[in-house]
Residue, then its C-alpha position, 0 to 999 in steps of 0.5 A: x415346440x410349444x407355447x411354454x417353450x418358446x416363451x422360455x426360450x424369450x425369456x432366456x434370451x431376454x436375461x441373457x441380453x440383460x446380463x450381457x448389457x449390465x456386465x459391460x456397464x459394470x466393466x466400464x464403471x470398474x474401467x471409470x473407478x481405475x481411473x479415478x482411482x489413478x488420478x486421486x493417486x496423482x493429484x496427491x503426488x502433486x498436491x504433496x510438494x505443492x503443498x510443502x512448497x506453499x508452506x516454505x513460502x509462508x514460513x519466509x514471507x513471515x520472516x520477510x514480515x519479522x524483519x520488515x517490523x523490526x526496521x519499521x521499528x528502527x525508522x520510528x525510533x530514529x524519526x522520534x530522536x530526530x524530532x527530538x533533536x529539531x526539538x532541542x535545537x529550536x529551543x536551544x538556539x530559536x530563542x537567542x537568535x530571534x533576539x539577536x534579529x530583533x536586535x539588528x532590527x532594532x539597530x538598523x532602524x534606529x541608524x535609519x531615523x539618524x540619517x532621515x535627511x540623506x535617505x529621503x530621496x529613497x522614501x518618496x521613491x517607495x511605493x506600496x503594492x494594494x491588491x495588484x496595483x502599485x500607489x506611491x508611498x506620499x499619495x498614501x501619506x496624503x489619504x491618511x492625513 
């Protein structure tokens, strides 16, 4: 054998070593593709009903919200007419009892001064409360005179 040929003879096992390691790369990356391929595959099957069942879910928490509104709504109205009311009512009924009590008050007090001999055991017997002491009612007389 002569140079030239064993020279061919290395460089055909050389292509040959070349090629066996790029077919078993190119048969793993087929193998990789396939199963990509098949877990694209399956992640639409899943992602599809997902997908269905998110938009079902949105669709009832927006009629949730619909009705939500509508008794908020509801609420404030009634709020408003009830406010309305105590409105009325106050108005109705606040004035003609305030002069009603100023009456009774007016009463009570004119019927006091008309018994001033028999209740004035009762007033020297009243005391004034100043910030957290007690001071009877004729020592204040006597202060302010």
């Amino acid at each position: 054998m002569t140079g030239g040929e064993v020279a061919g003879i290395l460089v055909a096992v050389f292509w040959a070593i070349l090629v066996s390691f790029l077919a078993v790369a190119l048969a793993r990356l087929a193998q990789t593709l396939r199963a990509t391929t098949k877990l694209v595959a399956d992640v639409t099957e899943q992602a599809v009903p997902l997908l269905a069942e998110a938009s079902a879910t949105v669709r009832s928490a927006q009629t949730q919200l619909d009705r939500v509104d509508a008794i908020a709504s509801d609420v404030q109205e009634v709020t408003s007419n009830a406010s309305a009311l105590s409105t009325t009512v106050a108005s109705t009924f606040g004035g003609p009892l305030v002069k009603v009590a100023a009456f009774g008050y007016g009463v009570r007090r004119a019927l006091g001064r008309s018994r001033d001999g028999e209740d004035a055991p009762r007033a020297s017997a009243r005391r004034t409360v100043i910030v957290g002491r007690t001071v009877p009612s004729m020592r204040r007389r006597k202060q302010k005179g």
